[in-house]
N, C-alpha and C positions, 0 to 999 in steps of 0.2 A: 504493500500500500504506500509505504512511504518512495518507495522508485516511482509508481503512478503521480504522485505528487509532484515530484523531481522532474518528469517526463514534461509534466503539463504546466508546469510553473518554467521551465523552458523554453516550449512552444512558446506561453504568452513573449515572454524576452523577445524571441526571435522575429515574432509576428511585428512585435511593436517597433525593433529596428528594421525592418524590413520596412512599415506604413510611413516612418521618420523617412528613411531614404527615396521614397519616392513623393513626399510632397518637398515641396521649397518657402520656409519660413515668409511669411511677409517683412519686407523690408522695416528695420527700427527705425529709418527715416528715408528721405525725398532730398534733404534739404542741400548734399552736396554733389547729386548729381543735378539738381538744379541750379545751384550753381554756376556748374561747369557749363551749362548749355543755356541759359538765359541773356547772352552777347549775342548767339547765333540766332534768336528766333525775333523776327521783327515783327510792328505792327502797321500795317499798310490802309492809307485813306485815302480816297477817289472823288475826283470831283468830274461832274458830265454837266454839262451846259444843256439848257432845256429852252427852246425859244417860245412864246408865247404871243398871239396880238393883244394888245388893248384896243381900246374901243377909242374910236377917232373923236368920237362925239363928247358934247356936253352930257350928253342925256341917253336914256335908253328907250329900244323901241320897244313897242308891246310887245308881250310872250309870245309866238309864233308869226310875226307877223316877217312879211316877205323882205322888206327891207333889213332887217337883221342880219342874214344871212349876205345878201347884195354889198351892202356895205362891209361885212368883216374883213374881207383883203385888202382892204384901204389902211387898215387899224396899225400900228406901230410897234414893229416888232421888238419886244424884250426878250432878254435873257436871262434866266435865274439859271442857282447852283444850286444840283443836285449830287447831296454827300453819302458816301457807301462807309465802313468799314470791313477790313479782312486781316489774317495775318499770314505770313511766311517765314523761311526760313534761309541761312546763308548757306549756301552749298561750295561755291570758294573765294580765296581769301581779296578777289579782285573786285565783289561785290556782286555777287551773283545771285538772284535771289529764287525762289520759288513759292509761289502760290498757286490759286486757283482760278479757272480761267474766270468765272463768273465772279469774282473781285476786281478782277480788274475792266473787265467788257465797257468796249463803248466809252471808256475812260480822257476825258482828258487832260487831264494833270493826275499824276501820281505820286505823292507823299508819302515816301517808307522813313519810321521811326526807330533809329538801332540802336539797342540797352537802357533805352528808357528816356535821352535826354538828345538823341544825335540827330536831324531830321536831314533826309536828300529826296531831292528829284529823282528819279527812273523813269525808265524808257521801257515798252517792249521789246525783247528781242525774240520772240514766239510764244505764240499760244495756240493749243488745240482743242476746241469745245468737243469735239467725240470721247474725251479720255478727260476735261474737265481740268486742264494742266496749262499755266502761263511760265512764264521764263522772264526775270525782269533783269534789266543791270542798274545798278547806282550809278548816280552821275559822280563820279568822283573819285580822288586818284590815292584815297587811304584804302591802307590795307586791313583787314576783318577777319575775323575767328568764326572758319566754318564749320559745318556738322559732317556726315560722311552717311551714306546710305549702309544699312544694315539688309540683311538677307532675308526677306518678308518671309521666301518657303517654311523656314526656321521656324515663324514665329507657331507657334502653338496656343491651342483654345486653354485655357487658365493663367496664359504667363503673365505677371506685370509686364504694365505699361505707363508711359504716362503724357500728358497732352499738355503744351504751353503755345497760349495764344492770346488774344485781343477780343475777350469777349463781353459783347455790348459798350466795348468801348476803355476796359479794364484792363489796359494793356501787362503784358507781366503775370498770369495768370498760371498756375500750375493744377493739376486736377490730375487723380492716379486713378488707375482701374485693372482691369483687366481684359484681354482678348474674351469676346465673348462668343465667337462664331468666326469662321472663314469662310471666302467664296458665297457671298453674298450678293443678289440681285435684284435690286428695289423699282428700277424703270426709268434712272436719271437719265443715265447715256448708253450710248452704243456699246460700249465693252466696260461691263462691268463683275469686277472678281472682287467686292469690299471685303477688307478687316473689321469685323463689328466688334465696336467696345464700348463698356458701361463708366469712361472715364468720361465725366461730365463735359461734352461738347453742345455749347450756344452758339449763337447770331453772333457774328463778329472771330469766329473761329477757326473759318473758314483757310484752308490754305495753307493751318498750322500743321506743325509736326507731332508726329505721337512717336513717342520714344521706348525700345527698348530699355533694359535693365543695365546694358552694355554704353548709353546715351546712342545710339544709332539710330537713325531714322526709318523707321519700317513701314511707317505710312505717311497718307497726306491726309488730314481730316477734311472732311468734304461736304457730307449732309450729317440731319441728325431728323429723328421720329418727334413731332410732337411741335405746332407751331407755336406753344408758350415758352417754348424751351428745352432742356435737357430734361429727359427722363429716362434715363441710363440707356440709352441705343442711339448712339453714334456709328457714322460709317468712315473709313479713310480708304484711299487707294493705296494698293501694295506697293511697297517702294519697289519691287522687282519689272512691276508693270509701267510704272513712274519714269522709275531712269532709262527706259528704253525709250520714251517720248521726249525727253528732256535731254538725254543727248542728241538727241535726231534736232529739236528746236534749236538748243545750241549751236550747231555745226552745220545746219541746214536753212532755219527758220524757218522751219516747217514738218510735217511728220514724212515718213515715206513708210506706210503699211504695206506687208504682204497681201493677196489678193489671188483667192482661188476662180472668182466668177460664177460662183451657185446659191443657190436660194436654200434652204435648208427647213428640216422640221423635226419637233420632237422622234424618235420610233416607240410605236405606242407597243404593250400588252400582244395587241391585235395583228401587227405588223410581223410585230418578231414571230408571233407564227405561223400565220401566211406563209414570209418568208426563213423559217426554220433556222431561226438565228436562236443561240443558246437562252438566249435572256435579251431584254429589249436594252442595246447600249445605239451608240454611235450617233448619226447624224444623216439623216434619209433627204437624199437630193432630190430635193421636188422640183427646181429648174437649172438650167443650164447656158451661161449667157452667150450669146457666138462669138466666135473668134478669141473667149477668154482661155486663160491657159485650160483649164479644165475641159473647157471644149476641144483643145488643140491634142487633148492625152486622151480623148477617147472616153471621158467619166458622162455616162448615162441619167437621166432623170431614175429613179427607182432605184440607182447605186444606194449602197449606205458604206458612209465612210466610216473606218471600225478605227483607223491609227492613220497620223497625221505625223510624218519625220521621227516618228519612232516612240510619239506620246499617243498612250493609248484613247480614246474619245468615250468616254461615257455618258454622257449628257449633251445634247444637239449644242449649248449652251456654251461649253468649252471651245469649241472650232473656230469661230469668229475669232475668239482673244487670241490662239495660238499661232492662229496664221497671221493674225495682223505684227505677233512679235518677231514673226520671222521676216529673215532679211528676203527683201526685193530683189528677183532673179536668182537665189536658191536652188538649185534641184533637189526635190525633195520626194521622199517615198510615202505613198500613201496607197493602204489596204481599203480595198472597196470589197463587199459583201456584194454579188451578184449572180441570179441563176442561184441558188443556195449553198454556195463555194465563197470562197479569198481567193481574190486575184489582185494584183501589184500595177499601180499607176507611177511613171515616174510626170512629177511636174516642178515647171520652171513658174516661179511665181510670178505677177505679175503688181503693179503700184496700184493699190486701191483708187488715190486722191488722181489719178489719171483716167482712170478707167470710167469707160462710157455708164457703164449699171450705177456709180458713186455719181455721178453730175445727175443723171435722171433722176435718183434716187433723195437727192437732197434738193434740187428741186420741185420735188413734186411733196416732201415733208409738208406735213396736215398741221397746221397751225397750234399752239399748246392751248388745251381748251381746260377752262376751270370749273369746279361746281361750286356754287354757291348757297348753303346750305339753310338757310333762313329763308331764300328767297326760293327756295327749292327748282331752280335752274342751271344751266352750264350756257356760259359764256367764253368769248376769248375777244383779245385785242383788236380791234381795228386793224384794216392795213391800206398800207397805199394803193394798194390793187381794190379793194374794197372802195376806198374814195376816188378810185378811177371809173371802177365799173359804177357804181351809184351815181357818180356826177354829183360829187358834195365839194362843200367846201371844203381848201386844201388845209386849212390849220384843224378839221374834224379832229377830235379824238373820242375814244368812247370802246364800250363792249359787246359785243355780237352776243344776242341770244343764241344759240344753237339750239336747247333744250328747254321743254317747258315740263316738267312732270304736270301728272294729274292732279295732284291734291296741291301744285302752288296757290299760293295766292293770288299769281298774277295769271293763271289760267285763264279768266274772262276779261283781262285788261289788254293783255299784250300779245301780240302773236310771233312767231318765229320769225328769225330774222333782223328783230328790230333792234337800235342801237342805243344803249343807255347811254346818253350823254353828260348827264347832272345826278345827284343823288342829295338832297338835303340840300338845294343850291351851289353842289360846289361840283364844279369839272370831274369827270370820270375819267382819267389818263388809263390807270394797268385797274387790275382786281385787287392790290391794296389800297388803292381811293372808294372803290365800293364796299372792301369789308369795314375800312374804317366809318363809313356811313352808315352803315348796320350796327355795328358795334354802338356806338352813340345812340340812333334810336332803341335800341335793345335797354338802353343802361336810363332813359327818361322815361316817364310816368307814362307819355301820348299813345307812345309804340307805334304810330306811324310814319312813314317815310314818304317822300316826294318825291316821284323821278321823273327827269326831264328826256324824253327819248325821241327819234325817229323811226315811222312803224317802215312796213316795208313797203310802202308807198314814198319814202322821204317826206313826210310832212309830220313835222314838229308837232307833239304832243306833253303836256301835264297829267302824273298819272299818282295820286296819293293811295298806298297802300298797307292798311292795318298790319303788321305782325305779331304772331303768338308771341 
């Protein structure tokens, strides 16, 4: 009995350093690799110029009346300043910086802040909205303490992390967490592989670096769940996927993607056994574009591509990002499922941002449409094609109804198509001049709003509307 004892009071021992050696302590502090990386992470503000007319006159004309409209391009153009925040990070020591594209867009003046108290000019020297990644330089001939990219593959779901950036304006900000998911796909952009982490990332965050335990850069933070704020789901771009667009921006000013020339779709359940495939993986070619390299190797509609240069495909999902990391003009081998066999394609890649299917494909992009959840509709922005094709005036701004649900409110007021121009008296530019008009009447006693629109006739209408 007493060996039994001895045996099992043991095991526990053994068990216990065994559970020791595979977790890793939470760090006793933050505070001197913060430190060391707080020179390199900068915070970046934008100013865009917004032109606007005023009214020529003393006076105004009546609400819908024709002169209104007749006389507005007479009016005298102003210009106010429209201010963003973002942040970024130095990547070398000549002033090189990195954020995100949509920090900096449309930008014209850029204001980067470095260690709290240094401000410069930059410039772009690339950015690519597919991957969500700009490229800035400082104006200026001091030299800087950069960061260095770390190996995203590495990173692992529980390792510390930690995030320093310019959030709401709070430059200097440090926040820790943890990887809380990889290979993540939420619908921002075109190739998307996110690092999800529960390190508190805000508005104003954008751009910044999330750091290893190592201080290494393994992502870029980019979006976060939740339009009040952080509520522990953050997303960044893997710095693996990162520095292959940001050397290409660097050395190029511009990206140069791989490019196969097919249209692709899930392989469902159903498909794999149809086509007597082990299990449903890969990437089923649903078209094939002409003259693209795939066309020129012989790959079929009904192929399914199983491996891609020697990385296996399991999810439709994956292919897009693999091939655009691979270099331009490559020969590369790729397994197609066909006939219920593996057969061997060899193909010579081809530049996406050149290719015919990429210029169709982005211009024919369907405009970003919003919902707006009060008013129980979905709208999107005006465009110049819209105030061409309508025959409005050129200073129009305003939001396209696209969608009326059945139980809106404005079901019997407004019909599709028509353009909110006003909301509570005041100009409708994007969907945050609308939600902040809802917001407001949400938050007084009346709970009705005013909006000033064009039905799809163009003739200017008043239209007050109760909300729950």
């Amino acid at each position: 009995m007493k060996k039994l004892r001895t045996y099992v009071l043991s095991l526990i021992v053994l068990l216990s350093f065994e559970t020791v050696s595979l977790s890793k302590n939470a760090p006793a502090s933050f505070a001197d690799l913060a430190e060391k990386l707080m020179p390199s992470v900068v915070n970046i503000s934008t100013t865009t110029i917004v032109t606007t007319q005023t009214n020529p006159f003393p006076f105004q004309f009546p609400p819908g009346s024709p002169f209104e409209d007749m006389f507005k391009e007479f009016g005298t153009p102003q210009e106010r300043k429209s201010s963003a925040l973002g942040s970024g990070f130095i990547i070398d020591e000549k002033g090189i910086v990195v954020t995100n594209n949509h920090v900096i867009k449309d930008a014209e003046d850029i204001i980067i802040r470095v260690n709290g108290n240094k401000e410069y000019k930059a410039k772009v020297i690339g950015s690519d909205p597919l991957s969500d990644i700009a490229v800035l330089q400082l104006d200026t001939e001091e030299k800087f303490k950069p960061v260095k990219f770390g190996d995203s593959d590495k990173a692992r779901i529980g390792d510390w992390v930690i995030a320093i950036g310019n959030p709401f304006g709070l430059g200097g900000t440090v926040t820790s967490g943890i990887i809380s998911a990889r290979n993540r796909s939420i619908g921002l952009t075109r190739y998307e592989d996110y690092i999800q982490t529960d390190a508190s990332i805000n508005s104003g965050n954008s751009g910044g670096p999330l750091f290893d335990m190592n201080g290494d850069v393994i992502g870029i933070n980019t979006a976060i769940l939740g339009r009040s704020g952080s509520i522990g789901i953050g997303f960044s771009i893997p710095s693996n996927s990162a520095k292959i667009v940001i050397d290409q921006l660097i050395e190029f000013g511009e990206t140069k993607r791989g490019w196969l020339g097919v249209r692709i779709q899930d392989v469902t359940k159903e498909i794999a056994d149809v086509e007597k495939l082990d299990e449903p993986r890969g990437a089923l070619v649903a078209s094939v574009a002409q003259n693209s390299p795939s066309d020129k190797a012989g790959v079929k509609a009904g192929d399914i591509i199983l491996e891609f240069d020697g990385q296996r495909i399991q999810e439709m999902k994956e292919l897009p990002i693999i091939v655009a990391r691979t270099k331009v003009g490559k020969k590369v081998n790729v397994k197609i499922w066909r006939n219920k066999k593996e057969i061997l394609k060899i193909i010579t890649l081809g530049r996406l941002e050149t290719s015919e299917d990429f210029k169709v494909a982005e211009s024919k992009k369907a405009p970003e449409e919003f919902i707006v959840n009060d008013l129980k509709i979905t709208v999107r922005k005006l465009t110049n094609e819209d105030i061409k094709n309508r025959n409005l005036p050129n200073q129009t701004s305003g939001l396209v109804i696209t969608k009326i649900d059945k139980d809106s409110p404005l079901i019997n007021s407004i019909e599709l198509n028509s353009i909110i121009l006003e909301a509570q008296k005041k100009k409708i530019r994007d969907i945050n001049d609308l939600n902040q008009a809802i917001k407001q009447v949400m938050n007084s006693n009346e709970k009705t709003i005013l909006l000033v629109i064009y039905n799809s006739q163009n003739q200017r209408r008043y239209i007050g509307i109760k909300l729950d």
